[in-house]
ZAMARGU-4260 file (C-alpha; in steps of 0.2 Angstrom, whole numbers, plus 5000, padded with zeros to 4 digits):
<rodrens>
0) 4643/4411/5915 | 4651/4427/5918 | 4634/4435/5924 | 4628/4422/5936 | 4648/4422/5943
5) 4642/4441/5946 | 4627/4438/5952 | 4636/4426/5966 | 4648/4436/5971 | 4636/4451/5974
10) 4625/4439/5985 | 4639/4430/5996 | 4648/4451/5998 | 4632/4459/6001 | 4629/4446/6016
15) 4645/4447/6023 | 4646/4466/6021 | 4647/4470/6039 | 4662/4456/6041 | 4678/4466/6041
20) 4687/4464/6026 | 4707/4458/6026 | 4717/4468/6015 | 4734/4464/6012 | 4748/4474/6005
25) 4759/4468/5993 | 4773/4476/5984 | 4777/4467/5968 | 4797/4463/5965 | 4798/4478/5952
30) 4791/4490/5967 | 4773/4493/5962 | 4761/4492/5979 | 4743/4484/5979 | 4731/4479/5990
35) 4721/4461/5989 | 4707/4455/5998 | 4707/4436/5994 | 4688/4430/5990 | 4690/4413/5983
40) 4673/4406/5985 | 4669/4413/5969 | 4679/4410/5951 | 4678/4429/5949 | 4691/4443/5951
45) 4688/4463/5951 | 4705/4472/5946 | 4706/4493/5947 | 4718/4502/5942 | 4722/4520/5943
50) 4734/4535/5938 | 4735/4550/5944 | 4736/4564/5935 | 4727/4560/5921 | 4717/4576/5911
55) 4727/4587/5923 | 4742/4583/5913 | 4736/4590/5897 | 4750/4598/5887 | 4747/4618/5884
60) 4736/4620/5867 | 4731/4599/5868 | 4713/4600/5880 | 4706/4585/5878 | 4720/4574/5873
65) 4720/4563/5888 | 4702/4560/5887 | 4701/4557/5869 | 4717/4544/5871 | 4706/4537/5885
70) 4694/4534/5873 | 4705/4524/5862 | 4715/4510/5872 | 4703/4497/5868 | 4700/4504/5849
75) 4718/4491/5844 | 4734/4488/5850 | 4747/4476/5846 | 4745/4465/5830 | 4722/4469/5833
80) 4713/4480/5825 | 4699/4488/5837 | 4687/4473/5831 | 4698/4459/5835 | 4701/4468/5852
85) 4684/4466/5856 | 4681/4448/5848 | 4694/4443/5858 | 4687/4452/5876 | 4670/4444/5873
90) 4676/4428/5869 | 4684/4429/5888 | 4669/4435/5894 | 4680/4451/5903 | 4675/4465/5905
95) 4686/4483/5903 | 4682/4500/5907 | 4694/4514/5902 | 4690/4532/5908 | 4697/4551/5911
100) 4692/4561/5923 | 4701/4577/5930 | 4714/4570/5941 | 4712/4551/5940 | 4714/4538/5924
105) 4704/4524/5929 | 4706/4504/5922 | 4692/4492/5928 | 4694/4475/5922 | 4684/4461/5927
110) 4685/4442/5923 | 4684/4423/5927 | 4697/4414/5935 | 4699/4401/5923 | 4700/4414/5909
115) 4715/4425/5921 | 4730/4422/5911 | 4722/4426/5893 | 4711/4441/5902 | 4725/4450/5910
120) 4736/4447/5893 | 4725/4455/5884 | 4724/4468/5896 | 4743/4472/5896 | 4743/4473/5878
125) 4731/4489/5879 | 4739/4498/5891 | 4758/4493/5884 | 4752/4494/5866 | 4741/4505/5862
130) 4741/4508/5841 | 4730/4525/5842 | 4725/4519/5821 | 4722/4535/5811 | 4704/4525/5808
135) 4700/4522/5826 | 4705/4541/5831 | 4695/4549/5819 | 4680/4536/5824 | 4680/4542/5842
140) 4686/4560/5839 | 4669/4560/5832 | 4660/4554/5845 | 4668/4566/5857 | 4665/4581/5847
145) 4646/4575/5845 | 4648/4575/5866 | 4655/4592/5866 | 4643/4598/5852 | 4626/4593/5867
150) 4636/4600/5882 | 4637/4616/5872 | 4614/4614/5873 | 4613/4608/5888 | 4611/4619/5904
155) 4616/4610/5918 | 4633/4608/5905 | 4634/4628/5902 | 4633/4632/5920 | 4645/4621/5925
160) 4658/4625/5911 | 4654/4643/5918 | 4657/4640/5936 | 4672/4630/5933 | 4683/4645/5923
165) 4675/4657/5933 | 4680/4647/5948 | 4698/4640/5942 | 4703/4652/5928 | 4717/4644/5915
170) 4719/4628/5930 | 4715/4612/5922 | 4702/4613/5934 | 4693/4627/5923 | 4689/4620/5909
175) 4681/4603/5902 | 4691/4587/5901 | 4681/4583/5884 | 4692/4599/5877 | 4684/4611/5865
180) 4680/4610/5847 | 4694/4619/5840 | 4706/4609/5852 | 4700/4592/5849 | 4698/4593/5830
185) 4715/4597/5829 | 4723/4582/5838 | 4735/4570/5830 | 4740/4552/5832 | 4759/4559/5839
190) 4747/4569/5854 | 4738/4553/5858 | 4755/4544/5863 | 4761/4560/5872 | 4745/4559/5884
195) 4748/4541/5886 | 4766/4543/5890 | 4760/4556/5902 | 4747/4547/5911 | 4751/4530/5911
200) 4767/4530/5922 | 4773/4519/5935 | 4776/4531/5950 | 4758/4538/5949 | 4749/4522/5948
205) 4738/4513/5963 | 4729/4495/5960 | 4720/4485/5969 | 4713/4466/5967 | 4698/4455/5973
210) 4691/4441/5970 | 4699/4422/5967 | 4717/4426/5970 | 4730/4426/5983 | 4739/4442/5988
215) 4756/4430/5981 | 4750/4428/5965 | 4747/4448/5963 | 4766/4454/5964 | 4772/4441/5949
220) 4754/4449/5939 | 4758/4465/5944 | 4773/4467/5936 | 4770/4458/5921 | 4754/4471/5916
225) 4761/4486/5922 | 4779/4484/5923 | 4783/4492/5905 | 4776/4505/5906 | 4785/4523/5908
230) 4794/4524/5924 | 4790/4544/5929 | 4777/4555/5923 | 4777/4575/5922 | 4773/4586/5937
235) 4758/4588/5944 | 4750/4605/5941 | 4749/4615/5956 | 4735/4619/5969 | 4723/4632/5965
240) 4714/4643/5977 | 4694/4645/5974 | 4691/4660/5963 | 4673/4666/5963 | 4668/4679/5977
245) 4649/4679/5984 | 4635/4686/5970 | 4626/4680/5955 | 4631/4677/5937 | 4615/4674/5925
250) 4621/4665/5907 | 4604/4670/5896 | 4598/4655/5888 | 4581/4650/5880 | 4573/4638/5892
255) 4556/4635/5903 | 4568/4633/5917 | 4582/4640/5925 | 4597/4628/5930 | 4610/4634/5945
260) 4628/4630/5951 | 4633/4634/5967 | 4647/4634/5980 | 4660/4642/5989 | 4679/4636/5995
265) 4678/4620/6006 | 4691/4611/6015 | 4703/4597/6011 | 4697/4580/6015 | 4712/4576/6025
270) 4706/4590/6039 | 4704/4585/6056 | 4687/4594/6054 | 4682/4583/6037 | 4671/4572/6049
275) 4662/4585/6056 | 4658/4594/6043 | 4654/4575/6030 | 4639/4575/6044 | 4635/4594/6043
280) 4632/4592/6024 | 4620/4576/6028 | 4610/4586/6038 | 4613/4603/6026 | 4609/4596/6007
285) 4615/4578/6007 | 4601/4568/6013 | 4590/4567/6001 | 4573/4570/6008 | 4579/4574/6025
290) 4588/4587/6021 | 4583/4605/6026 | 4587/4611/6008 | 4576/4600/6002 | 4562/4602/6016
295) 4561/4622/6014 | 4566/4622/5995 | 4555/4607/5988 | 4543/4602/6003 | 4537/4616/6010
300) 4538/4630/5995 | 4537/4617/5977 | 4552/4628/5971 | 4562/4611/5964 | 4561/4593/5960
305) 4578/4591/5969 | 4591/4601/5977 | 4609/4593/5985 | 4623/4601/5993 | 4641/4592/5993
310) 4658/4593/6000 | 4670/4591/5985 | 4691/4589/5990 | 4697/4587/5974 | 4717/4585/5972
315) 4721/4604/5969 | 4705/4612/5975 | 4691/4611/5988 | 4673/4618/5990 | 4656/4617/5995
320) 4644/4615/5981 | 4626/4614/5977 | 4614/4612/5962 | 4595/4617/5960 | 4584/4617/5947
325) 4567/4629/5949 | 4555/4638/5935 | 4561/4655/5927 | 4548/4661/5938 | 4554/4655/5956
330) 4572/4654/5954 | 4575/4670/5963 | 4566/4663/5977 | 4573/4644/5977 | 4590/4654/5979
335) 4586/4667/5992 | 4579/4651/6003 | 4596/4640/6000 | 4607/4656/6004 | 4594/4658/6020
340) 4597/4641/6024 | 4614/4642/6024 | 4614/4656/6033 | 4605/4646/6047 | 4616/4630/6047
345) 4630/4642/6048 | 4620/4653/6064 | 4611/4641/6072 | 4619/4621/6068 | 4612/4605/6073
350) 4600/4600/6085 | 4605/4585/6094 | 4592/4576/6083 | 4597/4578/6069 | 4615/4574/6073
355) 4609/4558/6078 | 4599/4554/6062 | 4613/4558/6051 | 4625/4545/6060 | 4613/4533/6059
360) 4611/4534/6042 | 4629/4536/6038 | 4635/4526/6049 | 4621/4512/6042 | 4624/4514/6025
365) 4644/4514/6024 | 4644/4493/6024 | 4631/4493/6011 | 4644/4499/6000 | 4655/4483/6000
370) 4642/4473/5989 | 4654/4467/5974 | 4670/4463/5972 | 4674/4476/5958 | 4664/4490/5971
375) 4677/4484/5985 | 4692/4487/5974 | 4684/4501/5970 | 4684/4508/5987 | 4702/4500/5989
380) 4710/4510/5976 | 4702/4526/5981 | 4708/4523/5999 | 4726/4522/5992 | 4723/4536/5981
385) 4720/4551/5996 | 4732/4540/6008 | 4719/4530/6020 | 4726/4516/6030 | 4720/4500/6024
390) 4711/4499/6044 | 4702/4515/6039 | 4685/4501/6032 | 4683/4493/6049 | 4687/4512/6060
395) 4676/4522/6047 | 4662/4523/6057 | 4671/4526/6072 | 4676/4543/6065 | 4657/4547/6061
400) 4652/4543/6079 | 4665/4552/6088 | 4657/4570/6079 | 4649/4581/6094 | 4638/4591/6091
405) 4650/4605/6096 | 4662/4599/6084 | 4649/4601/6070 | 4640/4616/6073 | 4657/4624/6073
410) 4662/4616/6058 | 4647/4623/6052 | 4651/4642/6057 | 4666/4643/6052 | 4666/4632/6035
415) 4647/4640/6029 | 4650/4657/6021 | 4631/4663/6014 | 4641/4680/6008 | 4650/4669/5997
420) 4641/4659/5988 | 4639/4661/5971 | 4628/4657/5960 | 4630/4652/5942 | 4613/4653/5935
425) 4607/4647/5914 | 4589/4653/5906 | 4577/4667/5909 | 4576/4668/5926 | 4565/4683/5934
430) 4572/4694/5946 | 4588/4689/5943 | 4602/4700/5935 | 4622/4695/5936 | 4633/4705/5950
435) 4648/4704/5943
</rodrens>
């Protein structure tokens, strides 16, 4: 039942995806704010929920706690054991997602309407309720420390755990959410509810709701899932400055090919040149086989499989980062080519053609997004989260069709910077030796 309500809802959103969607605001009695987009032609309803803060807020000594009590709200709470939480889930045919990530605690929940009372009870009882059993912790420590254990073998996971504490030094932003080892192993039942009293708080939270209910009925639901939970969390950490000047750092490591990171400081997405420089990147690394980094990387020379470029505003940091994999053999090349092309953007910009592609394909694509009601609210919450007005879905593509090609190609001269980029860069690679 709950599959073919799914599939329903994805058929009737999809075709109505360039309709412009109502979202109301509503502010439940006990103050928390949500937006609702009513659907009611399908018993279905699409509920996210999201904290800020999140593995940012890890105490000093305690990396990974967050994550790991992430890991554990549906592992039991109240009078149920982890196995009786999850008889009781399937036997609603819901759905829950629980995940960490660095600045952000994200809750997905999906359900019928007919099942909404017992789904959304069940789903206050993990967030208000967690138990964090001995049994359970242990369980998913273990599966944790297993995912630590392969990051530590994988390339693509050593350059990027490079590039981050090279780029953010002691930051949260520098180090894994996952934790280490030692720090993991280490962690105790009493940490678990620090990190959930941490992240789980009232004046960081953002919630949006789809589906077969009325934005009335939210404010009342509201209040009785979330309304117990801590008030206030702690501060935020502060904003940190991208670290890693222009040059090369090579991590030897056994393997046929060499993996690279790279990137430089970017800007904030709430610049007045985000715009500009969201269609530069298209052009520059985003656009899959359009791209010019993948034209002269992959198309013209067979360096890589695949190279992309993206713009990444994060709460407490910005920048502009890349990823390429080539052979030991023609690494050194595939990066003197992307620092080339760079260089060019940066020089040259745009042509008018290529402008116009992009904001086709962007401008195109963007409605395309809106096929599901959990993928709206989605969208919904992440709007709320970096302070979009809720007319930002129907005035999107305005913003992408109002970029010049003046505005872009100075976008791209002043936010490009070949000279520094670096490059973080795992195996054998020839030709290649660290800068720094």
């Amino acid at each position: 039942m709950l599959r073919l309500a799914l599939s329903l809802c994805l058929t009737i959103i999809a075709s109505t995806a360039r309709a412009e969607i109502d979202i109301k605001e509503v502010t439940s009695p006990g103050g928390i704010n949500a937006w609702v987009v009513e659907e009611p032609s399908i018993p279905f309803i699409a509920l996210e929920i999201r904290f800020r803060g999140s593995a940012s807020l890890d105490l000093p000594g305690k990396r990974g706690a967050t994550n790991l009590m992430t890991g554990l709200l549906e592992e039991g709470s109240g009078e149920m054991s982890a196995q009786e939480f999850q008889t009781a889930r399937e036997g609603l045919a819901a759905s829950y997602g629980f995940r960490a990530f660095d600045d952000t605690l994200s809750i997905s929940a999906q359900f019928l309407t007919e099942n909404k009372a017992e789904a959304l009870a069940l789903l206050r009882q993990a967030l208000v309720e967690p138990r964090f059993d001995q049994d359970a912790l242990d369980r998913v420590r273990a599966q944790v420390l297993s995912g630590v254990a392969s990051d530590a073998k994988n390339p693509n996971d050593i350059a990027s755990a490079a590039f981050d504490a090279a780029a953010f030094g002691d930051h949260p932003y520098g180090s894994s959410i996952d934790g280490t080892v030692e720090s993991v192993s280490v962690l105790t039942r009493e940490d678990m509810f620090d990190a959930y009293r941490n992240a789980l708080t009232r004046d960081r939270v953002f919630v949006s709701v789809v589906g077969d209910i009325t934005a009335e009925a939210v404010g009342g639901m509201l209040d009785d899932l979330l309304g117990a939970l801590p008030a206030e969390g702690p501060p935020l950490p502060d904003d940190v400055a991208f670290g890693l000047e222009g040059g090369i750092t090579v991590i030897d490591y056994e393997t046929p090919q060499s993996v690279a990171l790279f990137g430089h400081a970017g800007l904030k997405r709430d610049d007045p040149d985000f715009f500009a420089a969201f269609v530069m990147n298209q052009v520059l690394g985003a656009g899959g086989f359009e791209s010019r980094l993948m034209t002269e990387v992959r198309e013209k020379r067979g360096l890589t499989y695949g190279i992309r470029s993206f713009l990444v505003p994060k709460f407490h940091a910005e920048m502009v980062f890349g990823s390429v994999a080539s052979s030991n053999a023609t690494i050194a090349e595939a990066i003197e080519v992307t620092r080339a092309e760079w260089a060019r953007m940066a020089d040259e910009g745009l042509t008018q053609e290529e402008l116009d592609t992009a904001k086709t394909y962007l401008t195109g694509e963007y409605p395309l997004r809106f096929d599901g009601n959990a993928e709206i609210a989605k969208i919904m919450v992440g709007m709320q989260m970096i302070e979009l007005p809720p007319q930002y879905v129907v005035n999107r593509n305005d913003y992408i069709d109002a970029v010049t090609l003046d505005d872009v190609n100075r976008v791209a001269a002043e936010l490009l910077q070949p000279d520094d980029l670096h490059f973080v860069v795992v195996g054998k690679p020839e030709g290649l030796e660290s800068t720094q």
